[in-house]
N, C-alpha and C positions, 0 to 999 in steps of 0.2 A: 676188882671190878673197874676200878679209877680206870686200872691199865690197858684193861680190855677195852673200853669206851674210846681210848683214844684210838686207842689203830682201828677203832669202824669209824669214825669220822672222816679219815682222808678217802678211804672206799667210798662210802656216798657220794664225794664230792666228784670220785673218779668218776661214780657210775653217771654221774648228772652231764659231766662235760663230754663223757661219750657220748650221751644222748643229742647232747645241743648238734656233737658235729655230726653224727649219724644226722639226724633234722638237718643239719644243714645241707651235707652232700644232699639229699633226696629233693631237697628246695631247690639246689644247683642241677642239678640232675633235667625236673621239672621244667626249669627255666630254660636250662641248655635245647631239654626236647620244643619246650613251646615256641621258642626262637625257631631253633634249626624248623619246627613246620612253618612255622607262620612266614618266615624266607623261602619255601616251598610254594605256601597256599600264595606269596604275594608274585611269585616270578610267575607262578598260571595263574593269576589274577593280569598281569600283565600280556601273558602271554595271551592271554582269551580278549582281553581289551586289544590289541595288537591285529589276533582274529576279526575282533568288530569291526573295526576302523578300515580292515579292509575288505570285507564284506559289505560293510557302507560305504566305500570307495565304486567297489564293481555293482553294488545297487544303482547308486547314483548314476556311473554310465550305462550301465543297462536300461534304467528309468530314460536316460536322456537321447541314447540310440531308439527306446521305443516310441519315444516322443516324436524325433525325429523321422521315425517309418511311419508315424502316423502321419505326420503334419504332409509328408512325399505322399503316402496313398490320396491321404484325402485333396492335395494337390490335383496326383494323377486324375483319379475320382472324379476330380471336378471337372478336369480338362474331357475327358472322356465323356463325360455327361454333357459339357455343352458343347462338345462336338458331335454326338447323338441329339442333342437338342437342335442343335444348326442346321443338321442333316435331314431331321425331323419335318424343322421349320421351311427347307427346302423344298421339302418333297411337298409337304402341304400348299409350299407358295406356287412348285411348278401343277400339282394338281388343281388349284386352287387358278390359275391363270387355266387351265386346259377346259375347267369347269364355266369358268369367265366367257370362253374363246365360244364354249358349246351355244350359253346363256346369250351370247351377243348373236348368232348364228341364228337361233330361232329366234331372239327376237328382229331380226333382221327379216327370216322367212316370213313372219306374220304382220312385218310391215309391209311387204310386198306381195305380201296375196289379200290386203286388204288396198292397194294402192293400182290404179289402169295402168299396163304396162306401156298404153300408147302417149302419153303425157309428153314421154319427150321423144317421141321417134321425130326421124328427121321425115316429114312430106314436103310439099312444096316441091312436086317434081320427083320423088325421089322413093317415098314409098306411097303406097296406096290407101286410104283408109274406106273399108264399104261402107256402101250404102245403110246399112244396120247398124252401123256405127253408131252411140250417142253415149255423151257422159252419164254415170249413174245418176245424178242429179243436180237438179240445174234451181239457184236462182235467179227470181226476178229485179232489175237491179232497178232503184226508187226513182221516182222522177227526178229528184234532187242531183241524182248522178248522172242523167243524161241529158244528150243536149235538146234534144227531141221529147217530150211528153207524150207525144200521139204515136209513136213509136215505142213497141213492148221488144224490150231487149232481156236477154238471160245469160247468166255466166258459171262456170262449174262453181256449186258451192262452196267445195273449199279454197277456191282461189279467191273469192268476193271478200274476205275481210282483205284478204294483201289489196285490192285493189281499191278498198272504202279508205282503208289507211293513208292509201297515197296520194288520192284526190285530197283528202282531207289537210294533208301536208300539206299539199301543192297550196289548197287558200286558204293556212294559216300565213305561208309567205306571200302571199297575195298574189298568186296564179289558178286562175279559174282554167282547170282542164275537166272535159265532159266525156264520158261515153259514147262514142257514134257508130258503134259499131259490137257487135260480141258474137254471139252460137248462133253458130247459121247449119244448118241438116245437111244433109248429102243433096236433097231434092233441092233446098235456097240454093244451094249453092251452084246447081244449075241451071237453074231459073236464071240466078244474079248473070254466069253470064253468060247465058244467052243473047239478054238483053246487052251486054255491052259487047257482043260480036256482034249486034244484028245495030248497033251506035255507031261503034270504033272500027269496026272491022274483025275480023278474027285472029290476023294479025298482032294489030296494036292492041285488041283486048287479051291474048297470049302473054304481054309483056307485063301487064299489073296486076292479072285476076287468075287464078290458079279452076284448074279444075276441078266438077266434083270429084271428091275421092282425094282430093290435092291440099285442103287449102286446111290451115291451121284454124280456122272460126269452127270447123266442124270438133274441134277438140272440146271447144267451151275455155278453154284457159287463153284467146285471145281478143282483144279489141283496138280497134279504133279509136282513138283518141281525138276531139275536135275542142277548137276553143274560140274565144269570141272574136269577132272582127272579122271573120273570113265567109259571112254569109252561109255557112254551112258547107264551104267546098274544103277539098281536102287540099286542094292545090294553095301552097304558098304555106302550111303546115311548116314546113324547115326555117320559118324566118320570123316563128312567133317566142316570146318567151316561155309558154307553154312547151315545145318543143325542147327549148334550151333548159327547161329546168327537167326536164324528161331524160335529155340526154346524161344531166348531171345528176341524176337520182334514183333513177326506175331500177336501177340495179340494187338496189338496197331493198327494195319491196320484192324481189325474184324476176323483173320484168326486164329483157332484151327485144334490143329492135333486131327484128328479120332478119328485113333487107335493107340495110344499109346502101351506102355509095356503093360503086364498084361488085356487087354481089354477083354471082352467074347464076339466080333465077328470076328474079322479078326486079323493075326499076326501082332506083330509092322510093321507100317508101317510109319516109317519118313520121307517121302516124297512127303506125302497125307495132305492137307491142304485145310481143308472146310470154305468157307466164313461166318461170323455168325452174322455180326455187331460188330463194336466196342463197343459199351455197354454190352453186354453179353461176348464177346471175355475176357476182363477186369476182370467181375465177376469170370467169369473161374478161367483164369487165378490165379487170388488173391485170391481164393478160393478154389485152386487146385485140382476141380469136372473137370471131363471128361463129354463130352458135353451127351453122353448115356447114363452117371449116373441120369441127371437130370429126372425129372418128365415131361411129353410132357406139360402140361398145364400151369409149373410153365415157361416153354421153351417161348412158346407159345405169351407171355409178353411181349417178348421181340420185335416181330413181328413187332409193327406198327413204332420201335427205329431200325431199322437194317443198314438204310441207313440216318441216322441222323449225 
């Protein structure tokens, strides 16, 4: 039995350390497989990171080309919009003038069919105005303003402030000018001269006194002017300070003299002051044309600006 027991002891010991290296190979084994994948799983772990980075590469410039075609359209976009806006604003401004042009037109027509077309025709010789003639309405102008009380004088209404204005002027500067004269009819004005061709002659009364149908009093937008120290005659007029402040101002209220020196229809006569508008009165003036000089049409213009 001793003997037997010994030769199974080194058998155990065999079978044990065959065991260990069997265990062991299979732990090498193991190990060998779990490396050899895991070198596998890490080279497409790399290789998929590798994929990312350039996938986030062409994102990026894609992202940044799209940014790009944005930031261009809406550029374009823009430019095209306010050039549709311009175009827009254009068309609205030349409508918007065309619409102006219409608005100024009638109002233009309805100042002129509210205003006598004969205000500034040229008479004195040259056209005729009838007997039926007479301004729509006439005021009386106050004693204060004329030089004569006993004497009822009238003037077209809407000329009598321009003309209350400029007396008024005149004696704040200390020149008393009066009224001696204003709206005389077709009929006065025949009567008037009558009486000074049946004085003067027909002749010499042709040369100061117009005929009826002729004379600018029948419009109501003229008068006579008189002032103190000449006993009520008109003669010597040209050599008063009244006169002088007349010549240096009357245009600023719309008032030109006639007939001047030198005129071809009637003698000077500076004491005759026809109402024209202060816009034309001005042109004269600064342009030292006599109002009979002008051309009736270029006149004419001035119509629907008279009482502006």
């Amino acid at each position: 039995m001793d003997n037997i027991n010994k030769f199974k002891k080194p058998t155990n010991i065999n079978l044990v350390f065959g065991f260990i290296i069997t265990i062991s190979i299979i732990i090498i084994v193991i190990i060998w497989y779990g490396l050899s994948n895991f070198k596998n799983t890490a080279s497409e772990i790399s290789n998929l990171s590798s994929k990312i980075i350039v996938l986030e590469n062409k994102l990026a410039s894609t992202t940044e080309d799209l940014n790009t075609n944005i930031q261009k359209s809406n550029a374009t976009l823009s430019d095209t919009l306010k050039q549709n806006v311009g175009n827009i604003e254009q068309k609205l401004g030349a409508y918007s003038q065309e619409v102006g042009s219409y608005t100024d037109t009638v109002t233009t027509l309805q100042k002129l069919s509210k205003t006598d077309p004969q205000l500034l025709v040229k008479y004195s010789k040259v056209f005729f105005l009838n007997e039926n003639y007479a301004p729509a309405r006439l005021t009386e102008i106050p004693n204060e303003y004329k030089y004569s009380d006993s004497k009822v004088l009238k003037l077209n209404t809407q000329v009598w402030p321009y003309v209350k204005k400029m007396i008024d002027d005149a004696k704040k500067a200390g020149i008393n000018i009066y009224a001696f004269s204003a709206y005389r009819s077709f009929n006065e004005q025949q009567a008037l001269k009558g009486q000074y061709s049946v004085t003067y002659g027909a002749g010499s009364a042709n040369s100061f006194s117009a005929d009826q149908g002729y004379s600018e009093h029948q419009l109501g937008t003229t008068l006579d002017f008189m002032t103190q120290g000449l006993n009520g005659n008109l003669d010597g007029f040209e050599n008063t300070k009244a006169y002088q402040w007349l010549s240096d101002n009357a245009f600023r209220y719309g008032f030109i003299m006639s007939y001047p020196k030198n005129n071809k229809f009637y003698v000077f006569e500076p004491w005759h002051w026809r109402f024209v508008g202060v816009e034309l009165a001005i042109d004269l003036h600064n342009k030292k044309i006599n109002f009979y000089d002008m051309d009736q049409r270029a006149i004419d213009e001035y119509l629907v600006s008279i009482f502006d």
